[in-house]
PDB file of N, CA, C and O in Angstrom:
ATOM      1  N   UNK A   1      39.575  -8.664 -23.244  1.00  0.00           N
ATOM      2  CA  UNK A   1      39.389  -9.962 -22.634  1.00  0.00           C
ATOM      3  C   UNK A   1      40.341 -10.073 -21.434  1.00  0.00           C
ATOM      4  O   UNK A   1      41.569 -10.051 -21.352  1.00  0.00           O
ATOM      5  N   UNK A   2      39.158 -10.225 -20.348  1.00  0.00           N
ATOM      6  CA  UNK A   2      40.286 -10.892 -19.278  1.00  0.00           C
ATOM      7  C   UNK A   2      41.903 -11.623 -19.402  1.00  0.00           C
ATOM      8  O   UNK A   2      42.940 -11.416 -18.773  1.00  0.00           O
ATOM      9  N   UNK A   3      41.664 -12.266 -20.171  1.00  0.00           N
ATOM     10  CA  UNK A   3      43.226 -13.404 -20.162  1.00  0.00           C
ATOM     11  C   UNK A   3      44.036 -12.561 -20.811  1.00  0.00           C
ATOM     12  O   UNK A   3      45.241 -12.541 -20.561  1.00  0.00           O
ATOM     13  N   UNK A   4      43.515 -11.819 -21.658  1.00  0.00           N
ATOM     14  CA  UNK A   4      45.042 -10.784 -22.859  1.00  0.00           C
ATOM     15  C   UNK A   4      45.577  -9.944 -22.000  1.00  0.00           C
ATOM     16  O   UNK A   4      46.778  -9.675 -22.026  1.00  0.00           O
ATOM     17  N   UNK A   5      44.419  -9.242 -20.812  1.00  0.00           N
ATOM     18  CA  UNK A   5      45.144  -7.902 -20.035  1.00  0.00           C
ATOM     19  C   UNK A   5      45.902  -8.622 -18.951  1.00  0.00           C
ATOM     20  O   UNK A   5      46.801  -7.957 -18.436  1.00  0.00           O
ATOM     21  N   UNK A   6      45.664 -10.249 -18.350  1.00  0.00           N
ATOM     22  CA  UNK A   6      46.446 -11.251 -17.050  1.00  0.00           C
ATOM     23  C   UNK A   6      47.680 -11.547 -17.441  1.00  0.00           C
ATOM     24  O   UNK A   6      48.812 -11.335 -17.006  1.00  0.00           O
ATOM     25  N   UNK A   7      47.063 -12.253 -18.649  1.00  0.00           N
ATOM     26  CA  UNK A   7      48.822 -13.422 -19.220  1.00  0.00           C
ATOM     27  C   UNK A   7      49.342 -12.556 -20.453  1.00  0.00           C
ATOM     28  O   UNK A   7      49.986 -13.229 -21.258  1.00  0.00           O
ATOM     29  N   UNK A   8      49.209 -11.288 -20.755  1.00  0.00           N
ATOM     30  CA  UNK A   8      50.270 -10.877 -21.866  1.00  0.00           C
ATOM     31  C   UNK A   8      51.689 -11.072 -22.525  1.00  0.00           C
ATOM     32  O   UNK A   8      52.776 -10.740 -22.053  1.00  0.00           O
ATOM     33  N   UNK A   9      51.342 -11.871 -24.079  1.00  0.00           N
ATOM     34  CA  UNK A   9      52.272 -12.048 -24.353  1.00  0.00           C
ATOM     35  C   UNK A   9      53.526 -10.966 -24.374  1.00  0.00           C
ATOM     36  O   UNK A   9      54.686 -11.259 -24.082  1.00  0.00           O
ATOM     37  N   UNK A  10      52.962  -9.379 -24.862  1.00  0.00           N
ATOM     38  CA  UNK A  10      54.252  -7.918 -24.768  1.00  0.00           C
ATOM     39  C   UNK A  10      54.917  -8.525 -22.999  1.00  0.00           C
ATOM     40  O   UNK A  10      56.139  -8.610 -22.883  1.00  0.00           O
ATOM     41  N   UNK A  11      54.115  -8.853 -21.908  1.00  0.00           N
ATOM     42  CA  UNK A  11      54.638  -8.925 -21.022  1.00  0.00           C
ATOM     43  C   UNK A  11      55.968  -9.788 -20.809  1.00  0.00           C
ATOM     44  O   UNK A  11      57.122  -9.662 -20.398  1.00  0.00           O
ATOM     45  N   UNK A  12      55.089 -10.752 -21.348  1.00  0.00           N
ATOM     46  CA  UNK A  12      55.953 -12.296 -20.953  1.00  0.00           C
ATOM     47  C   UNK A  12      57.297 -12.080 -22.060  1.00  0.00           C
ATOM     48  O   UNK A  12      58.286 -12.658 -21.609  1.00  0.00           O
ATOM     49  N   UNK A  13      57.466 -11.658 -22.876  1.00  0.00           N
ATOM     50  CA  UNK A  13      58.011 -11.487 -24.019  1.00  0.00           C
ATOM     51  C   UNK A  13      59.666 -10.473 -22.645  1.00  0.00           C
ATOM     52  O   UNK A  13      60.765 -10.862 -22.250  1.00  0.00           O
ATOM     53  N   UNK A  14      58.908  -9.256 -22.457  1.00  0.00           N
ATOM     54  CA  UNK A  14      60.096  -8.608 -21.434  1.00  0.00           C
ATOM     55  C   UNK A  14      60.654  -9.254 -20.109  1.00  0.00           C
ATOM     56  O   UNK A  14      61.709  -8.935 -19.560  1.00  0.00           O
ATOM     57  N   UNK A  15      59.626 -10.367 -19.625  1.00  0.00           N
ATOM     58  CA  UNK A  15      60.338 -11.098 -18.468  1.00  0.00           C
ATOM     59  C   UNK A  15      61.571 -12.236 -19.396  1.00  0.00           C
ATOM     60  O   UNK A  15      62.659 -12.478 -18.874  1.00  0.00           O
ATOM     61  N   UNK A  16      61.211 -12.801 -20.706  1.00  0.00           N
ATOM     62  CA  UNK A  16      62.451 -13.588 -21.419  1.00  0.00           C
ATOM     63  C   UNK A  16      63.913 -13.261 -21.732  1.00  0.00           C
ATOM     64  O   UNK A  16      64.804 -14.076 -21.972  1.00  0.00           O
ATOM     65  N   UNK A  17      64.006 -11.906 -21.688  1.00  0.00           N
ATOM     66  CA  UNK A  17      64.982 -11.433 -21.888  1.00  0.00           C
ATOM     67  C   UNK A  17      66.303 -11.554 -20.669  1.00  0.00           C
ATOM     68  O   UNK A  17      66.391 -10.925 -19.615  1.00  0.00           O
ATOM     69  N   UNK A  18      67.007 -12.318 -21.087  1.00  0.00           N
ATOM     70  CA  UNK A  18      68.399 -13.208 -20.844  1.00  0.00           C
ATOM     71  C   UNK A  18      69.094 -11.987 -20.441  1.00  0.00           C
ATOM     72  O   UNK A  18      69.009 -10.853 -20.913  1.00  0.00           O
ATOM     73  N   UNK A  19      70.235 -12.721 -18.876  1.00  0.00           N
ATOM     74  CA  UNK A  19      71.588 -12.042 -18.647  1.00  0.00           C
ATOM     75  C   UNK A  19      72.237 -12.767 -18.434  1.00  0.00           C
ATOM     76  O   UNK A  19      72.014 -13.622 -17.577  1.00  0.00           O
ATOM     77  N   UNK A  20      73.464 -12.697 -19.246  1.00  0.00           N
ATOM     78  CA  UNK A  20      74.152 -14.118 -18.972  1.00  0.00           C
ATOM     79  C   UNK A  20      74.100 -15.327 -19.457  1.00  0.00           C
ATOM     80  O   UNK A  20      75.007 -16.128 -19.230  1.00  0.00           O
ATOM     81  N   UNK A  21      73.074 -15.623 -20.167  1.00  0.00           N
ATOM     82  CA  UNK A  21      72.378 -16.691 -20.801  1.00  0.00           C
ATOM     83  C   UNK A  21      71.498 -17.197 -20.160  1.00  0.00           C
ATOM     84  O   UNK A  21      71.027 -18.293 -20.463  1.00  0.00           O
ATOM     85  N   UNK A  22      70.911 -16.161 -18.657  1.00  0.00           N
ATOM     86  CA  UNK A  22      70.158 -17.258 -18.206  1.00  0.00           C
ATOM     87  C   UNK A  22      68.998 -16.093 -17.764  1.00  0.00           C
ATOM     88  O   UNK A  22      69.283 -14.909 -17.586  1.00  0.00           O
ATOM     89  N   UNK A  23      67.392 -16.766 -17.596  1.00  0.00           N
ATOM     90  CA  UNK A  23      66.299 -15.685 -17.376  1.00  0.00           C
ATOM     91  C   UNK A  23      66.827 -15.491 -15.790  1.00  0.00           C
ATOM     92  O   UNK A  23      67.604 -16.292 -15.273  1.00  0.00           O
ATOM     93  N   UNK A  24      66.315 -14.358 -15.122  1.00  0.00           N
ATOM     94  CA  UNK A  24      66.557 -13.993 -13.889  1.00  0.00           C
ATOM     95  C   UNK A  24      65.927 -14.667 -12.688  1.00  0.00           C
ATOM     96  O   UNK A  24      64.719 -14.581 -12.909  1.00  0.00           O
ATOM     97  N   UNK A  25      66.047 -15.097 -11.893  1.00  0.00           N
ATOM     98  CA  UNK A  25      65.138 -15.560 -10.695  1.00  0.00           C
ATOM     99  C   UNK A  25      63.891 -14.744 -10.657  1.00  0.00           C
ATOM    100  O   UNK A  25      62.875 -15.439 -10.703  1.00  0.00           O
ATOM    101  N   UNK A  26      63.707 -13.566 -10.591  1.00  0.00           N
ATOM    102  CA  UNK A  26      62.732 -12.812 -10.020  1.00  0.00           C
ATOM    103  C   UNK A  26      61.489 -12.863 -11.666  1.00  0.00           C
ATOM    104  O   UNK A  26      60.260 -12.889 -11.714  1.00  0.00           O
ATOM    105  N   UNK A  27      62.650 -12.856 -12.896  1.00  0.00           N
ATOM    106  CA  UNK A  27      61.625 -13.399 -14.395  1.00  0.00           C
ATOM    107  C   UNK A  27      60.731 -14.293 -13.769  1.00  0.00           C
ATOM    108  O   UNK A  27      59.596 -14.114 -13.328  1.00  0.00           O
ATOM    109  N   UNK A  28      61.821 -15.792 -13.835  1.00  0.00           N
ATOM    110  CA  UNK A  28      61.259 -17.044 -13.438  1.00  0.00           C
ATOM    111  C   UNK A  28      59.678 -16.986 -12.489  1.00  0.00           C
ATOM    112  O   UNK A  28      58.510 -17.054 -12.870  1.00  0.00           O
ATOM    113  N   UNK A  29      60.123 -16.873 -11.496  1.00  0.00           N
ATOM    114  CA  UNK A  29      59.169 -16.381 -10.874  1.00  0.00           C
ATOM    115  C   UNK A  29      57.690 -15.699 -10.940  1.00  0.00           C
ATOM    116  O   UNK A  29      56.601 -16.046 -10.483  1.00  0.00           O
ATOM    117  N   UNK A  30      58.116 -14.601 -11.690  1.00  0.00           N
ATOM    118  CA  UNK A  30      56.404 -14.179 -12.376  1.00  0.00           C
ATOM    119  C   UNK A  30      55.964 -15.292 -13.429  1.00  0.00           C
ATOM    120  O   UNK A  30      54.822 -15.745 -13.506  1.00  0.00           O
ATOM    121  N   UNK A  31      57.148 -15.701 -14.307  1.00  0.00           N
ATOM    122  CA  UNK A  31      56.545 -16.162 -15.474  1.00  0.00           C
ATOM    123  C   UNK A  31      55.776 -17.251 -14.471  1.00  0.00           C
ATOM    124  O   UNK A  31      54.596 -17.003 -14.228  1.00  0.00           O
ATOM    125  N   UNK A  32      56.265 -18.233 -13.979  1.00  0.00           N
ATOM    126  CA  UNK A  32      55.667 -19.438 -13.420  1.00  0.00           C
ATOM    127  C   UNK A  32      54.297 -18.825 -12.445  1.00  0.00           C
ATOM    128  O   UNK A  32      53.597 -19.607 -11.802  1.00  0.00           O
ATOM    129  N   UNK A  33      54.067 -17.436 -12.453  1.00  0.00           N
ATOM    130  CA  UNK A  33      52.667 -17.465 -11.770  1.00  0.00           C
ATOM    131  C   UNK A  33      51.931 -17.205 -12.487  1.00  0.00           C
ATOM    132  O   UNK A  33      50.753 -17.428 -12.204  1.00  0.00           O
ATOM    133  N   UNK A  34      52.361 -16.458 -14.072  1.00  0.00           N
ATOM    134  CA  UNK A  34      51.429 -16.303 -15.130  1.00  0.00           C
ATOM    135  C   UNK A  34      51.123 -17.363 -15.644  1.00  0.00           C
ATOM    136  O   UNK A  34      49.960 -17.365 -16.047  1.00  0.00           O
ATOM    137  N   UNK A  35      52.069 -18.939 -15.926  1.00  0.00           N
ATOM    138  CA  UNK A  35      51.589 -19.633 -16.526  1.00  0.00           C
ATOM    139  C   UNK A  35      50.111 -20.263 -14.938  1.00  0.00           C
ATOM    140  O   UNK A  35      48.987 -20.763 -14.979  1.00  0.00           O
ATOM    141  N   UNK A  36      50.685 -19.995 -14.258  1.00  0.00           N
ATOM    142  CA  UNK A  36      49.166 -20.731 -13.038  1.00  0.00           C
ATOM    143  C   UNK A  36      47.971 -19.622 -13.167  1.00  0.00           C
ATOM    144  O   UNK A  36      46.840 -20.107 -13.179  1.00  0.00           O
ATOM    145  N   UNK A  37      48.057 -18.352 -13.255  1.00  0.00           N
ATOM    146  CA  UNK A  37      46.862 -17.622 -14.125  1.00  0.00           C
ATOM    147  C   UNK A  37      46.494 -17.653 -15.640  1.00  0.00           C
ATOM    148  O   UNK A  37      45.539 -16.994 -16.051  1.00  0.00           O
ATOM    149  N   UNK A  38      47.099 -18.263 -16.297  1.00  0.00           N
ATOM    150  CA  UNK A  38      46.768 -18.845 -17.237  1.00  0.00           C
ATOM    151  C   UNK A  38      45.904 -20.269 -17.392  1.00  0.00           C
ATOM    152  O   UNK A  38      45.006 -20.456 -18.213  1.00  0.00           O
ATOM    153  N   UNK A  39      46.321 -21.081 -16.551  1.00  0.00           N
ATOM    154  CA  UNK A  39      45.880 -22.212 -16.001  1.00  0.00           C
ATOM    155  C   UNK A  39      43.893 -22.508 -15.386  1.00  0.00           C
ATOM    156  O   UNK A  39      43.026 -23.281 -15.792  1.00  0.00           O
ATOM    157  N   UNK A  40      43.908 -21.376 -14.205  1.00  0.00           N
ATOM    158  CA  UNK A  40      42.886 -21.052 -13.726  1.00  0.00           C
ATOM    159  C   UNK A  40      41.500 -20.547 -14.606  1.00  0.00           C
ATOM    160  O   UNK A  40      40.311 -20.810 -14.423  1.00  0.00           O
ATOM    161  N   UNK A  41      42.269 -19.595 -15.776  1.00  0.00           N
ATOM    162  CA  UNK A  41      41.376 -19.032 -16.284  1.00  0.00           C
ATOM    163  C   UNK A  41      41.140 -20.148 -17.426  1.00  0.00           C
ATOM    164  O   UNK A  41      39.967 -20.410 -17.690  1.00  0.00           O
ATOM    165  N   UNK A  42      41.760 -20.561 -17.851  1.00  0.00           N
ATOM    166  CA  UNK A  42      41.314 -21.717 -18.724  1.00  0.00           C
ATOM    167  C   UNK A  42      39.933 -22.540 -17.960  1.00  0.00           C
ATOM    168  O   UNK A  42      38.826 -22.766 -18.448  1.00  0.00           O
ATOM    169  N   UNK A  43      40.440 -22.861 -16.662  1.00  0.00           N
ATOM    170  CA  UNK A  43      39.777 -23.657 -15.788  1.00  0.00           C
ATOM    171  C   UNK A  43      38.255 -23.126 -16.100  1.00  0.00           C
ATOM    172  O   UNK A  43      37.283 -23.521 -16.743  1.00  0.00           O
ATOM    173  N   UNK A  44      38.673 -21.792 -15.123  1.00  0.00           N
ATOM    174  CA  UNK A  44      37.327 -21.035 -15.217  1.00  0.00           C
ATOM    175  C   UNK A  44      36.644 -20.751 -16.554  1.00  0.00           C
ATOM    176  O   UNK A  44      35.839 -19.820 -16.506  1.00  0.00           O
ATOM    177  N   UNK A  45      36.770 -21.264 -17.567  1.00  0.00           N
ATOM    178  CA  UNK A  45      36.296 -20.586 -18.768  1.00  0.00           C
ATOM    179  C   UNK A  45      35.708 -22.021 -19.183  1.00  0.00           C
ATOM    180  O   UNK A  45      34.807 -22.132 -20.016  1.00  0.00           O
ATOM    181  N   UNK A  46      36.398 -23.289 -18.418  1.00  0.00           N
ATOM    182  CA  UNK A  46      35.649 -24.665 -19.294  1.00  0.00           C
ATOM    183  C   UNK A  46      34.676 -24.593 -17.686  1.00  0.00           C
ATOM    184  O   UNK A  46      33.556 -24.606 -18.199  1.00  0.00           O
ATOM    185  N   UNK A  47      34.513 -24.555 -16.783  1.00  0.00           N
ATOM    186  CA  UNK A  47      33.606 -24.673 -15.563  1.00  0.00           C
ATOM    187  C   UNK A  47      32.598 -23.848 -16.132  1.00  0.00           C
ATOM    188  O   UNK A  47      31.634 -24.506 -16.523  1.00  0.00           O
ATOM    189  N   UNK A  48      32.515 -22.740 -16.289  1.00  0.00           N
ATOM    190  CA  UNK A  48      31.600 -21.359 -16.369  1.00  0.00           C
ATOM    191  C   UNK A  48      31.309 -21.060 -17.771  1.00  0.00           C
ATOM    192  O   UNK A  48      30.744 -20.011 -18.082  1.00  0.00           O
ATOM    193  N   UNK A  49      31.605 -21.775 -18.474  1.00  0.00           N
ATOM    194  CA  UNK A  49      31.118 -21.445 -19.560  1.00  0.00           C
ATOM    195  C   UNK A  49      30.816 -22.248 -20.671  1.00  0.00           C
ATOM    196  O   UNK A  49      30.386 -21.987 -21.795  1.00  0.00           O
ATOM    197  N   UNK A  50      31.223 -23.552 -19.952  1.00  0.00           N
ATOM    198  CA  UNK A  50      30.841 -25.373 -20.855  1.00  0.00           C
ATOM    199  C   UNK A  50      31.896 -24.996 -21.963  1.00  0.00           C
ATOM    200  O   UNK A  50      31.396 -25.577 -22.927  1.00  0.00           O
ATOM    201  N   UNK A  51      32.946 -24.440 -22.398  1.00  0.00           N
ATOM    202  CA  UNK A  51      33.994 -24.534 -23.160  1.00  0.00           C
ATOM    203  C   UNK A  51      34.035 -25.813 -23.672  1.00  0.00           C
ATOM    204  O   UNK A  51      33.640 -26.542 -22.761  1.00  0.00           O
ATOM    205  N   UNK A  52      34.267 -26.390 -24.517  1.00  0.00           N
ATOM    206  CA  UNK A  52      35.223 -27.902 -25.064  1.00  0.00           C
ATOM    207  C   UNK A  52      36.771 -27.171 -25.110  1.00  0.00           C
ATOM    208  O   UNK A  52      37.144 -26.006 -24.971  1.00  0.00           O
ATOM    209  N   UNK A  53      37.449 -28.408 -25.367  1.00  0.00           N
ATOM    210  CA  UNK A  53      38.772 -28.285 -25.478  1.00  0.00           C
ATOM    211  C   UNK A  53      38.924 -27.162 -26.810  1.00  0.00           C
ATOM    212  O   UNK A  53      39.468 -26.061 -26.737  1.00  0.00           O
ATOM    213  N   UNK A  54      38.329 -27.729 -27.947  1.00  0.00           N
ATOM    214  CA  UNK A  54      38.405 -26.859 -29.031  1.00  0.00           C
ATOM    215  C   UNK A  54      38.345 -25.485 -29.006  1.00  0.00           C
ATOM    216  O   UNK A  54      39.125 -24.736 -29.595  1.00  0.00           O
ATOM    217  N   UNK A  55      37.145 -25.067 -28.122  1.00  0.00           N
ATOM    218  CA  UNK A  55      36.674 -23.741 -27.699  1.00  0.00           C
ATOM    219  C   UNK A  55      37.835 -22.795 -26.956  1.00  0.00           C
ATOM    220  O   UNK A  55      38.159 -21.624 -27.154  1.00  0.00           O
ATOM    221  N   UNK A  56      38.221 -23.593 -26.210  1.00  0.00           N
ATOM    222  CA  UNK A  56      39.069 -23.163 -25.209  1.00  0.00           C
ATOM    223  C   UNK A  56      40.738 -23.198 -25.870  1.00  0.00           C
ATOM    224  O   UNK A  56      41.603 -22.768 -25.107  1.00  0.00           O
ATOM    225  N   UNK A  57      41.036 -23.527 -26.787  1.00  0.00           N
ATOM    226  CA  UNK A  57      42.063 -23.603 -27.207  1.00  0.00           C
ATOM    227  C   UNK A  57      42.148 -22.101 -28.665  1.00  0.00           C
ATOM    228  O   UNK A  57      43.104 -21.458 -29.097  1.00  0.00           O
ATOM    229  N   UNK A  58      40.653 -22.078 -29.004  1.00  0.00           N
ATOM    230  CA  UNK A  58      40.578 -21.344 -29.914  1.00  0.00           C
ATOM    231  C   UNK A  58      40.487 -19.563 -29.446  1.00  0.00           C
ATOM    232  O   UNK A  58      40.876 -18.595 -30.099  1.00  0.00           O
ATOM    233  N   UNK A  59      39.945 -19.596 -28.327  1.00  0.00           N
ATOM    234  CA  UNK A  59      39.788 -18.384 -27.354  1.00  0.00           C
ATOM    235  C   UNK A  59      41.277 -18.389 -27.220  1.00  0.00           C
ATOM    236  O   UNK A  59      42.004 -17.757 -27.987  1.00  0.00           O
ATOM    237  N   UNK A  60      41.652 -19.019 -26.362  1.00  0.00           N
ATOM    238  CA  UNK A  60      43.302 -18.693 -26.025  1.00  0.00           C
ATOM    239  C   UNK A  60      44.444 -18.888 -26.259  1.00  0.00           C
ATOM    240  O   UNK A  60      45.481 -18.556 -25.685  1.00  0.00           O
ATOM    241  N   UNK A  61      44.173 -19.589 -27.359  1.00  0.00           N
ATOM    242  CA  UNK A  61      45.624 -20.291 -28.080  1.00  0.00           C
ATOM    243  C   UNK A  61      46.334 -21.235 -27.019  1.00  0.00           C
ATOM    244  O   UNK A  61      46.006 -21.188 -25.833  1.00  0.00           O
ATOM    245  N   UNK A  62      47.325 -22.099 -27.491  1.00  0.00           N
ATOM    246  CA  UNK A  62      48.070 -22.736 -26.374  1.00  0.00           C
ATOM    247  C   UNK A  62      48.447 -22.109 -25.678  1.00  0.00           C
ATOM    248  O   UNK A  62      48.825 -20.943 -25.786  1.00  0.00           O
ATOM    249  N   UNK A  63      48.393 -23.139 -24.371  1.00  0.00           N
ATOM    250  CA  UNK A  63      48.457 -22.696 -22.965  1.00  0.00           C
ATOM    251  C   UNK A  63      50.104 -21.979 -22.766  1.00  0.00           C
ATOM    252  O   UNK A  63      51.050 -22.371 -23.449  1.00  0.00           O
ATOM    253  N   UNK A  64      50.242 -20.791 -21.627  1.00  0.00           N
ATOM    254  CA  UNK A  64      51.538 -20.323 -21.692  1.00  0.00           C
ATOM    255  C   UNK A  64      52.954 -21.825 -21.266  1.00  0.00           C
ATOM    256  O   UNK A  64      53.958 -21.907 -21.973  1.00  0.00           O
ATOM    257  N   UNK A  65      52.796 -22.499 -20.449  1.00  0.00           N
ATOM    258  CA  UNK A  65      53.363 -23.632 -20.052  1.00  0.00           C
ATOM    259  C   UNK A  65      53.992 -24.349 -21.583  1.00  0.00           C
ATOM    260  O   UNK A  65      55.117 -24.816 -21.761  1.00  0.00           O
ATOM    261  N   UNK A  66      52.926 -24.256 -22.508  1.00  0.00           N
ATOM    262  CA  UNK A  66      53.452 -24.842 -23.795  1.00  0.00           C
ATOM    263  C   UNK A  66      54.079 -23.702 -24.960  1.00  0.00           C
ATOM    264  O   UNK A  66      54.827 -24.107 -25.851  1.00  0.00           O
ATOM    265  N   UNK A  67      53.849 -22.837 -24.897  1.00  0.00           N
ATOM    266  CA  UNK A  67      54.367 -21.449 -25.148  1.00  0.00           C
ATOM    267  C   UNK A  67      55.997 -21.550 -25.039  1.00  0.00           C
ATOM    268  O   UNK A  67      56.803 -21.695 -25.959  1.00  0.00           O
ATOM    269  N   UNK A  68      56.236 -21.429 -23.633  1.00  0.00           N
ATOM    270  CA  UNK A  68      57.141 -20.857 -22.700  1.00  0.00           C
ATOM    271  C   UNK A  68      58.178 -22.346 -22.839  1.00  0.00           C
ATOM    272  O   UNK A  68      59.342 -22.073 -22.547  1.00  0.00           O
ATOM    273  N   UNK A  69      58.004 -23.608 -23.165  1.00  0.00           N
ATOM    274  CA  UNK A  69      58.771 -24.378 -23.004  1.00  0.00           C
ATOM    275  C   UNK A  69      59.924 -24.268 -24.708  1.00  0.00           C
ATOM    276  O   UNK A  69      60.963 -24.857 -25.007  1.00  0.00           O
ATOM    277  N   UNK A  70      59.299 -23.506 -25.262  1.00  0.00           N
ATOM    278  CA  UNK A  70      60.109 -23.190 -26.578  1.00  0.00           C
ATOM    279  C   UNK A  70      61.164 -22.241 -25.553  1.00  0.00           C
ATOM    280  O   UNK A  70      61.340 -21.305 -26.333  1.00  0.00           O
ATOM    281  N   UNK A  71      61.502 -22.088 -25.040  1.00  0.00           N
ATOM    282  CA  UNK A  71      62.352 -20.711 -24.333  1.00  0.00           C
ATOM    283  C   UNK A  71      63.093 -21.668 -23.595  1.00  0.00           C
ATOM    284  O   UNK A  71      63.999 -21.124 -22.964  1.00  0.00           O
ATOM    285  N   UNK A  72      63.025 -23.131 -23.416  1.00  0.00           N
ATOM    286  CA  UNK A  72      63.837 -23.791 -22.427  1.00  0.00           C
ATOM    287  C   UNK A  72      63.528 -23.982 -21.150  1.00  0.00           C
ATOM    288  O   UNK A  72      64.275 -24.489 -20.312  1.00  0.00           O
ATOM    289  N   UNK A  73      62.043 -23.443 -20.911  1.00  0.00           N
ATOM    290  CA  UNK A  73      61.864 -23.575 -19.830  1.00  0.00           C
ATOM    291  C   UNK A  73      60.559 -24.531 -19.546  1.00  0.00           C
ATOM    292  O   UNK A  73      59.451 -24.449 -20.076  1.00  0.00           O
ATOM    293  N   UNK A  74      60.981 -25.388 -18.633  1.00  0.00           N
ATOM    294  CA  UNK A  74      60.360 -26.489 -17.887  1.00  0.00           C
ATOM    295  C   UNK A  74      58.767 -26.572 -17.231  1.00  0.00           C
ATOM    296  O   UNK A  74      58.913 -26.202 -16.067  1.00  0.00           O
ATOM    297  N   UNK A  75      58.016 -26.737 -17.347  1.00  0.00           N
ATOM    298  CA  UNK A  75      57.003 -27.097 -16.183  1.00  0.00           C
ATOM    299  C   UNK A  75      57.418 -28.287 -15.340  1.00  0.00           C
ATOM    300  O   UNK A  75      57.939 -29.320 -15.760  1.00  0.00           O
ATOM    301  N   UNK A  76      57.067 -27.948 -13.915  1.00  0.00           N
ATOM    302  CA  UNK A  76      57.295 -29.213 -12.963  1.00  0.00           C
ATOM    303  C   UNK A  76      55.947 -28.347 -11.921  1.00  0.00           C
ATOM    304  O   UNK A  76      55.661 -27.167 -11.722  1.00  0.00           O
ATOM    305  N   UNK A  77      55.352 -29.763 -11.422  1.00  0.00           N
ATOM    306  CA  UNK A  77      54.041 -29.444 -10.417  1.00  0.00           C
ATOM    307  C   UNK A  77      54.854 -29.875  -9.309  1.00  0.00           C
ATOM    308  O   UNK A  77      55.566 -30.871  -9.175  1.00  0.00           O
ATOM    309  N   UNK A  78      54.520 -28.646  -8.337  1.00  0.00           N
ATOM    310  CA  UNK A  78      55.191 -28.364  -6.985  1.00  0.00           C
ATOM    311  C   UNK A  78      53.904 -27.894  -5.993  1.00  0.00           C
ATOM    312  O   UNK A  78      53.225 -26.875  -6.118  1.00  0.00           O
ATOM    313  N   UNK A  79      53.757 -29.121  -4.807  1.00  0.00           N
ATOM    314  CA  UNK A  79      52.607 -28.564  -4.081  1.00  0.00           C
ATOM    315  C   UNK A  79      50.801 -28.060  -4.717  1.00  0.00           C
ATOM    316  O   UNK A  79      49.888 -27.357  -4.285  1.00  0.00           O
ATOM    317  N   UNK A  80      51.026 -28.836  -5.834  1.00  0.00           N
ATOM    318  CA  UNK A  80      49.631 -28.588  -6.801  1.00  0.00           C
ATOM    319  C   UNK A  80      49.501 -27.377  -7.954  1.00  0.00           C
ATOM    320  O   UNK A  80      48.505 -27.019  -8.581  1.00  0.00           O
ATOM    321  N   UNK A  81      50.939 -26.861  -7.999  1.00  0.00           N
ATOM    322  CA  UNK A  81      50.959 -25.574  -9.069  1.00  0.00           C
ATOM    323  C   UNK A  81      52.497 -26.026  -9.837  1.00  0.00           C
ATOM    324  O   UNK A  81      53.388 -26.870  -9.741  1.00  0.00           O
ATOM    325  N   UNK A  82      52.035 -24.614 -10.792  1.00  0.00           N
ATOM    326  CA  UNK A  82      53.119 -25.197 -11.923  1.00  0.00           C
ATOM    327  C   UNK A  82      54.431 -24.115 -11.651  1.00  0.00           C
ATOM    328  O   UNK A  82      54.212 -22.917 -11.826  1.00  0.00           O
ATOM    329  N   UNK A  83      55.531 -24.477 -11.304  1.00  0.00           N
ATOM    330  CA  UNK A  83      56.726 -23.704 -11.212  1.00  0.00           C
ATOM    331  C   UNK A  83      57.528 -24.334 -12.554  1.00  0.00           C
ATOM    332  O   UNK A  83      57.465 -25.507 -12.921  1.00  0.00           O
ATOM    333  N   UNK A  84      58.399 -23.111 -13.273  1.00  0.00           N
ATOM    334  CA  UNK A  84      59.350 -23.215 -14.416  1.00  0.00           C
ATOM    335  C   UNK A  84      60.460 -23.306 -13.897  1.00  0.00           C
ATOM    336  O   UNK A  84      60.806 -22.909 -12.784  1.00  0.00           O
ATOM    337  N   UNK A  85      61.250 -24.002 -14.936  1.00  0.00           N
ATOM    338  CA  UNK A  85      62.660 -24.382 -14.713  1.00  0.00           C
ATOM    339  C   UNK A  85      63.332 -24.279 -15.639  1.00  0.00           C
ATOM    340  O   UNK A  85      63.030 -24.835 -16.695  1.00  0.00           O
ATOM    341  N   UNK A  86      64.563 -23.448 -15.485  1.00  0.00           N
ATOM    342  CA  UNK A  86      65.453 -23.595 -16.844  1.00  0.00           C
ATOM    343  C   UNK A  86      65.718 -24.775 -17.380  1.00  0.00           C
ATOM    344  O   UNK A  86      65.193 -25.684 -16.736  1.00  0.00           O
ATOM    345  N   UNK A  87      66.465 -25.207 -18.518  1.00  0.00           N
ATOM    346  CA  UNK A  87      66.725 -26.265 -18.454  1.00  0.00           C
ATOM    347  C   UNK A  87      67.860 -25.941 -19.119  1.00  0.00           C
ATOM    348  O   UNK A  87      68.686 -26.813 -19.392  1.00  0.00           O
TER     349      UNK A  87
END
């Protein structure tokens, strides 16, 4: 499936890993574009394919944004996309 080989959790799992106590800028960074390809394809999957919420939640489990905020990290919409923030 498209979304397992885009937004991988093995992936996202090696960008979490802390120096210092804190994820890296360049982590940050991917993670916050995986959670916006995560985003899209959701999109695209309730546009293109009449998904319900149910459907779409059951295909992909919660969204990475809600995932990723167990880790301390933030969603904030910047310019119409989602950038992470430590907190």
């Amino acid at each position: 499936m498209r979304h397992e080989k885009e937004c991988s959790l093995e992936f996202i799992e090696q960008l979490l890993i802390k120096q210092n106590g804190a994820i890296n800028k360049n982590s940050l960074a991917e993670l916050s574009e995986l959670v916006n390809k995560d985003l899209v394809l959701r999109s695209e999957a309730l546009a293109n394919l009449n998904f319900t919420l149910d459907l779409e939640l059951f295909y992909f489990g919660r969204p990475l944004f809600k995932i990723l905020s167990q880790f301390a990290l933030i969603p904030r919409e910047v310019n119409g996309r989602i950038e992470l923030i430590q907190d």
